[in-house]
N, C-alpha and C positions, 0 to 999 in steps of 0.2 A: 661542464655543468656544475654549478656551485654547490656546496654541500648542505645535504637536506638539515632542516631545524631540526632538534628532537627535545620532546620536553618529558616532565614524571610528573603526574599528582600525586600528593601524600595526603592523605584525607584521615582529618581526624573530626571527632564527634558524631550525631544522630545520620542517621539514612538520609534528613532533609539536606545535609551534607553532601554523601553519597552523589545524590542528584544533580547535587549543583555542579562537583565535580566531573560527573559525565555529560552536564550542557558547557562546561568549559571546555573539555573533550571534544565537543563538538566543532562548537565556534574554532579552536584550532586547528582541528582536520580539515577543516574545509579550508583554510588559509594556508595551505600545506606544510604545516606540521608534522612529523611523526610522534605518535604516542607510543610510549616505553613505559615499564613495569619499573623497571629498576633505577634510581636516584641517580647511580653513580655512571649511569649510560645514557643519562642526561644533558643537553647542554645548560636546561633552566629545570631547576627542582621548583613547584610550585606546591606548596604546602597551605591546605583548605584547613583552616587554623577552626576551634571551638574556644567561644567565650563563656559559657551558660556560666561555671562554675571556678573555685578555685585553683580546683586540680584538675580540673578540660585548659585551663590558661597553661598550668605549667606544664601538659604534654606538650599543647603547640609551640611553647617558646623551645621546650626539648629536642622537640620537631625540628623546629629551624637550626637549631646549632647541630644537629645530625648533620643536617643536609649539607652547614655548612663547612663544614669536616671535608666534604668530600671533595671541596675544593682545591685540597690540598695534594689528594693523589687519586682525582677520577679525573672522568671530561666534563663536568659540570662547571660550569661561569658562572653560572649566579644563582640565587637563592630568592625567591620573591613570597609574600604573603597571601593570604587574599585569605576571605574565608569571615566568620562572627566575629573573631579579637580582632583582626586586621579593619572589618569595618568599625567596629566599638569602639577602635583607642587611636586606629591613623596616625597621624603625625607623632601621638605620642609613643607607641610601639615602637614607629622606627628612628625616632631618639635614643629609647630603651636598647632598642635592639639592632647597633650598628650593623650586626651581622646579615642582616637582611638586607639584600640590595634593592629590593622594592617594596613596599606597603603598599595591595590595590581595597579599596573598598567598593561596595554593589556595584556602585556607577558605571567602575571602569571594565565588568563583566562585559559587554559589549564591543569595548574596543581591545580586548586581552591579545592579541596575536599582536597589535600596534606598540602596544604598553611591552608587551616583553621583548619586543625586537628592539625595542627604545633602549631597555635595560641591557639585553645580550650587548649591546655595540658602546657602554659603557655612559650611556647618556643617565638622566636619572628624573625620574617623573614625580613629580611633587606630590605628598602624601596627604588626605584629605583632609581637615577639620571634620574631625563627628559632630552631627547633627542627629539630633529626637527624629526619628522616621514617622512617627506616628501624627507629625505635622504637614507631613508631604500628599496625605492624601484630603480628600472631605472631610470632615467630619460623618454627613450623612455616608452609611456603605450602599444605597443607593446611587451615587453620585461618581463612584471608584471607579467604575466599568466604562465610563465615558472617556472617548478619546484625548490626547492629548495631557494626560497627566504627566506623563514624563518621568513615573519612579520607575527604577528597574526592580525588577522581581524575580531575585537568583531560582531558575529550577524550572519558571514558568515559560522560555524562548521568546524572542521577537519576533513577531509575525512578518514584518520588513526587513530583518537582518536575514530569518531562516529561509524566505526565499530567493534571496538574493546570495545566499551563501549557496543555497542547494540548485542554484539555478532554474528553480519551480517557478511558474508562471502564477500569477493571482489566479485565484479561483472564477469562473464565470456561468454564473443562473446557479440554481437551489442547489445544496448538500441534498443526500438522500434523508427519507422522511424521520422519524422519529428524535432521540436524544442528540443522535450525530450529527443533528441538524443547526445545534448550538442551543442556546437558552431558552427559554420559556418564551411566551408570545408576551407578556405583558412584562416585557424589562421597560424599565423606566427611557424618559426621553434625551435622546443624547449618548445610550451604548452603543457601542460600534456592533459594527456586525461579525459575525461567528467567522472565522477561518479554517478554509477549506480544508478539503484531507490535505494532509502533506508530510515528509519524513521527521520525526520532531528533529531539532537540533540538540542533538546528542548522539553520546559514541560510548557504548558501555567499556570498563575498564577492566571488567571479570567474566567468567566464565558460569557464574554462579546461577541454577536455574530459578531464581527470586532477585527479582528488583523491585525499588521502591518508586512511586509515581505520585507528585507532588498535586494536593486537589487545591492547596489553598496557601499563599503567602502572609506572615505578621499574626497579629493578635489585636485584641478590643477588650479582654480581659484585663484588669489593672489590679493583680498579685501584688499583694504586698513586698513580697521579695523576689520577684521576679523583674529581672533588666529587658528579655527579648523583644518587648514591643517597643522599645526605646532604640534598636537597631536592626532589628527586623521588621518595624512599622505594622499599620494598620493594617486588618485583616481584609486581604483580598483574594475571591474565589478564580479559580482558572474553569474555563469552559468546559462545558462537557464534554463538546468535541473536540477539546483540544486533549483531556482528559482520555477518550474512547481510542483516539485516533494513534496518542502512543501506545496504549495498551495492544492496540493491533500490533503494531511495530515491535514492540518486546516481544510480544507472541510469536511471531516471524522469525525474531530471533534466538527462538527455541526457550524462553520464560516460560514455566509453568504457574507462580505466583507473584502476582503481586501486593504491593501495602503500601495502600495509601495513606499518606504523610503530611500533616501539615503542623502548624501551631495547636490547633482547635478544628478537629473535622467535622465536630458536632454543627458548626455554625455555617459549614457550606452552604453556599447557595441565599444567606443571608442578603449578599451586595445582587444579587441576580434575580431576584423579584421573588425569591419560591427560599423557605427554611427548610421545605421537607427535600430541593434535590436530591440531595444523598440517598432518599428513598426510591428515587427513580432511575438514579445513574448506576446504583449496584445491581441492578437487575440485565442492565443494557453491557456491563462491562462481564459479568457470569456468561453470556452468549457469544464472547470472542474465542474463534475457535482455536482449538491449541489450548488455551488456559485451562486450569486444573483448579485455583485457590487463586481469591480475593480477600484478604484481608485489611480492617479498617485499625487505626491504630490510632492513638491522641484523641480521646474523648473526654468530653465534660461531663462529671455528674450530673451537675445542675441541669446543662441541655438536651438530657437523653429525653428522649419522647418515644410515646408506646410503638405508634409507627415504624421508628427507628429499630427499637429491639425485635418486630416483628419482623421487621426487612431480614435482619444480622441473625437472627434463629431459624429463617424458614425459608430460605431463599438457596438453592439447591448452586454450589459450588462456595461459597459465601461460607468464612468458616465464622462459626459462632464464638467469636474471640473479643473482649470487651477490654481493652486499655484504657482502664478509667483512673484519670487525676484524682486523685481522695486528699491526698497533703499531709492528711490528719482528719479525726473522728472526733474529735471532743472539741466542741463547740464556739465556746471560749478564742481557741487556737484560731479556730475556723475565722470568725468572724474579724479575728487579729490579723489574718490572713489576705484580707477582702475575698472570702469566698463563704460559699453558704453548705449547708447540708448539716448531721449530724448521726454519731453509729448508729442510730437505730432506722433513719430514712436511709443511710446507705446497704445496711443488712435488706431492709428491703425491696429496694431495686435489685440487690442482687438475687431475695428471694425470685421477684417479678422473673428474669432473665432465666435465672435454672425452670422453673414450673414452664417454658418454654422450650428449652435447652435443657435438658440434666447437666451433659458432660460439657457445656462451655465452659471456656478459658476465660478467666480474669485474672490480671495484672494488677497492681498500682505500684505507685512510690509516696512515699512519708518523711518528711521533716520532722526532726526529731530536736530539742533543747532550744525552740523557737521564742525568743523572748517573752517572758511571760508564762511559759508554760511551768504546768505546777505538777506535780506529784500523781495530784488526781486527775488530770489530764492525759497524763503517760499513763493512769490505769485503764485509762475510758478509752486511750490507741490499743493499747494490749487486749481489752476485750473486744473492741474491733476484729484486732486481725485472729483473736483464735476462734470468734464465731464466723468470718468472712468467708476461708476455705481456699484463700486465692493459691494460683498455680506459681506466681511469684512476685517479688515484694521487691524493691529496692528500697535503703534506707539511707537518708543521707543527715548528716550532721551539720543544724543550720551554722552557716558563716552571713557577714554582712557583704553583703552588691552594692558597689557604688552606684548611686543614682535613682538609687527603690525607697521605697517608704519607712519599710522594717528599718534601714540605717537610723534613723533617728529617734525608733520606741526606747522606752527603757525597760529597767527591768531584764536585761543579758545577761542570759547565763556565762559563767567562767567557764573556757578554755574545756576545762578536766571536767567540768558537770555535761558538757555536752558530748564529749568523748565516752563518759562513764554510759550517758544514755543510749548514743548509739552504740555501745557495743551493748547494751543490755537486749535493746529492741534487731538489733542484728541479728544475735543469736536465737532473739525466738521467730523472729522471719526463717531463718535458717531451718528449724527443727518444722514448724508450720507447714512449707514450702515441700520440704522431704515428707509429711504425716502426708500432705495432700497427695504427691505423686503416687504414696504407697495404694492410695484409693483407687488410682484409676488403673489399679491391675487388675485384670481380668475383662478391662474393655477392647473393645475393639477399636481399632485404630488407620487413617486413612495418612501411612506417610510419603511427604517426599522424602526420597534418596537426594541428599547432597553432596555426600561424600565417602569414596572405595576406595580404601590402599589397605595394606597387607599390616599395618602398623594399629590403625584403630577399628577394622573391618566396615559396617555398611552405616551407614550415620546418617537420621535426617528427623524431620520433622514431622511433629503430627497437627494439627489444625490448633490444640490450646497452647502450642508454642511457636512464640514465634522471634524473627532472624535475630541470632546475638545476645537478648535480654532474657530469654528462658530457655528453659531446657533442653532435652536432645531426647532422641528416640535409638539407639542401637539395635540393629536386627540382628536376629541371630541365623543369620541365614550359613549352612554347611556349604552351600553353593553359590555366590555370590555371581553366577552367569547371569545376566538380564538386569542385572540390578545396580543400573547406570545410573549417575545423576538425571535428575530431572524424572526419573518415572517414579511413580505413585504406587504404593504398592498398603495392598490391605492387610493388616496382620493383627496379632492378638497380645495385650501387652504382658506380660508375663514375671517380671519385676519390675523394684525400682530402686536405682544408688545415687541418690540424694534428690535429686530435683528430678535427673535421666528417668525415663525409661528402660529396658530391656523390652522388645517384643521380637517375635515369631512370623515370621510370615505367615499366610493363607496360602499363598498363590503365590509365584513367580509374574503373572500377566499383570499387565497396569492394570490400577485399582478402574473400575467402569467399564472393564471391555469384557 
């Protein structure tokens, strides 16, 4: 009997990563692959690369010369790409980067078990020319949902590869009534029709009781200094039941939360006849049972709508958590930006949101020394974020994108002006971030347990933070019996050391029962 394949992903970058990762997972499992943890117990390292930014570029190129290190004293043969930079730069990467024995871009997701067995047996699959994605679909996002487009869309499965890998037959007569039934009655002429239940095509690669579930691929927004619609293409929605139908699936596989992921989740349901889906899908995904916490993540200012925030505050499992793009506050920048808003309308949707929600979670992130920006611009962000309240802030220091707008303004700041500014606006994110958690001591709190070892005790999350980008919850529990990952547990928060919580349990029993 010949010796089984075994591959690693290394995933670097956002959760929409994450996913795409675990539908490569997939597609390989079922082509009988083994999946392995570890690089060096590999026969093929496959490294899910991030382009967004300077420094996301030089972990994944870091990434690949780990991996190919191990070439030298593990079982590993080859080192292959795939992933944002991999599709952004193709042929030019692996020029760059002889280390890498293969560069795949979106396309070749599909035929990945063929592509790396090409590569394992020392053959070599030719790297793609980058193409703008955002030309591969309509124009109109009515038009997307129609068969026979032909873009792949990492994270979202193939309805004819998943059942032909999973050996599921086509679906035959009606899904059951409601969301699970697929889209709206009045999708335009020419969508295909909804697909059936079936096991999505994916293989989770953790044990962690949160994953992330992809509602929407690309973007239609055109950021001035943003490249991802240029390689991750125009925005297009996934079904609702194709959406329902893994949530069942993670729940099965003992997930207590999910978060959903896209470019822009504001715009769901935009290509599917209905802007408000999201208002309909979050109610129908809080009823799958097993599930504990839905979280929505990647929202527009611009396209919140009140429906929206009534869904996200009052909708019982549905944590009131608002990951809102802001960029910047001061108007000038904004409109530099291609984007719209100003501190005073953002202070008050966030009033809108609390006067529904006290204790919701908001997030953003901010560019900082963006061409153009002046003195009193950084003053009118700083009054932003110390009237905002947010639970936590990222700040990053603008650089230029090849391929964006911003590359060719004038008016750029030096090097050292933008450096001075984000450590200025850093540190008051920093001090902000910590005033905020100290507030929410004394509330009450609804956490998952993620994590119990004898080194940092009972660790998890409470509803305004969420996986990776904000803070922690530490219980202080003397008896750590019961308090597994995955269960929920109600407690009281009782400090705060910097952004963390401290709290107390209530109860030992899962939070609801």
């Amino acid at each position: 009997m010949p010796e089984r394949r075994t591959v690693a992903l290394v995933t670097l970058g956002c959760a929409r990563n994450e996913v795409d990762s675990e539908e490569l997972a997939g597609r390989l499992a079922a082509d009988g692959w083994d999946l392995v943890q570890d690089a060096a117990e590999a026969d093929v390292a496959v490294v899910n690369t991030c382009g967004f930014v300077e420094a996301a570029k030089k972990d994944s190129v870091d990434a690949l010369l780990e991996a190919n290190d191990l070439k030298d004293h593990g079982r590993t043969q080859a080192v292959v790409a795939v992933g944002c930079m991999a599709e952004r730069y193709g042929r030019e990467l692996a020029d760059a980067l002889p280390e890498a024995d293969g560069v795949l871009g979106f396309d070749d997701y599909a035929n990945i078990s063929d592509r790396l067995q090409t590569i394992l047996a020392g053959g070599v699959h030719a790297s793609h020319t980058p193409r703008d994605r955002r030309k591969l679909l309509p124009i109109s996002p009515a038009e997307r949902q129609a068969e026979g487009h032909g873009v792949a869309l990492p994270g979202h499965g193939d309805a004819a590869t998943e059942t032909a890998a999973f050996g599921i037959p086509e679906p035959e007569g009606p899904e059951s009534e409601g969301l699970a039934a697929g889209a709206p009655a009045d999708l335009p002429a020419g969508v295909a029709p909804a697909s059936g239940p079936r096991p999505p095509l994916r293989v989770r690669l953790g044990r962690s009781p949160v994953a992330s579930v992809k509602l929407a691929s690309g973007c239609d927004r055109r950021c001035s200094f943003c490249a991802i619609p240029t390689f991750r293409g125009s925005f297009i929605s996934r079904r609702p039941s194709d959406v329902l139908n893994e949530t069942r699936w993670l729940a099965e596989q003992g997930v207590k939360e999910i978060m959903l992921v896209s470019e822009n989740n504001t715009s769901y349901g935009k290509d599917l006849g209905d802007i408000r889906l999201l208002e309909s899908l979050l109610p129908e995904l809080a009823a799958v049972d097993g599930l504990e916490r839905i979280r929505v993540s990647y929202l527009q200012p611009a396209e919140m709508r009140p429906g929206l925030i009534d869904v996200l505050t009052g909708t019982d499992k549905v944590a009131p958590y608002f990951d809102l793009s802001f960029q910047h506050s001061a108007p000038d920048v904004l409109r530099a930006m291609r984007r719209f808003g100003d501190t005073d309308r953002f202070l008050g949707l966030l009033e809108t949101i609390r006067t529904k929600a006290p204790h919701a979670g908001v997030r953003s992130n901010f560019i900082v020394g963006f061409p153009g920006e002046t003195e009193t611009d950084l003053a009118e962000l700083e009054r932003f974020l110390t009237e905002a309240r947010l639970d936590a802030i990222g700040v990053f220091g603008y650089s230029d994108e090849e391929g964006t707008e911003a590359v060719t303004y004038q008016d750029k700041h030096p090097e050292d002006v933008v450096a001075e500014r984000l450590a200025r606006v850093s540190l008051l994110a920093e001090e902000l971030t910590a005033q905020r958690a100290e507030e929410r001591v004394g509330e009450s709190l609804r956490v998952l347990v993620e994590s119990v070892d004898t080194e940092d005790g009972v660790l998890g999350r409470a509803a305004h933070q969420a996986p990776e980008t904000d803070g922690l919850v530490r219980l202080t529990a003397s008896d750590s019996h019961g308090l597994a990952p995955g269960r929920m547990v109600e407690a009281k928060a009782v400090a705060s050391e910097g952004v963390d919580l401290v709290a107390e349990p209530l109860a030992h029993e899962e939070a609801g029962t």
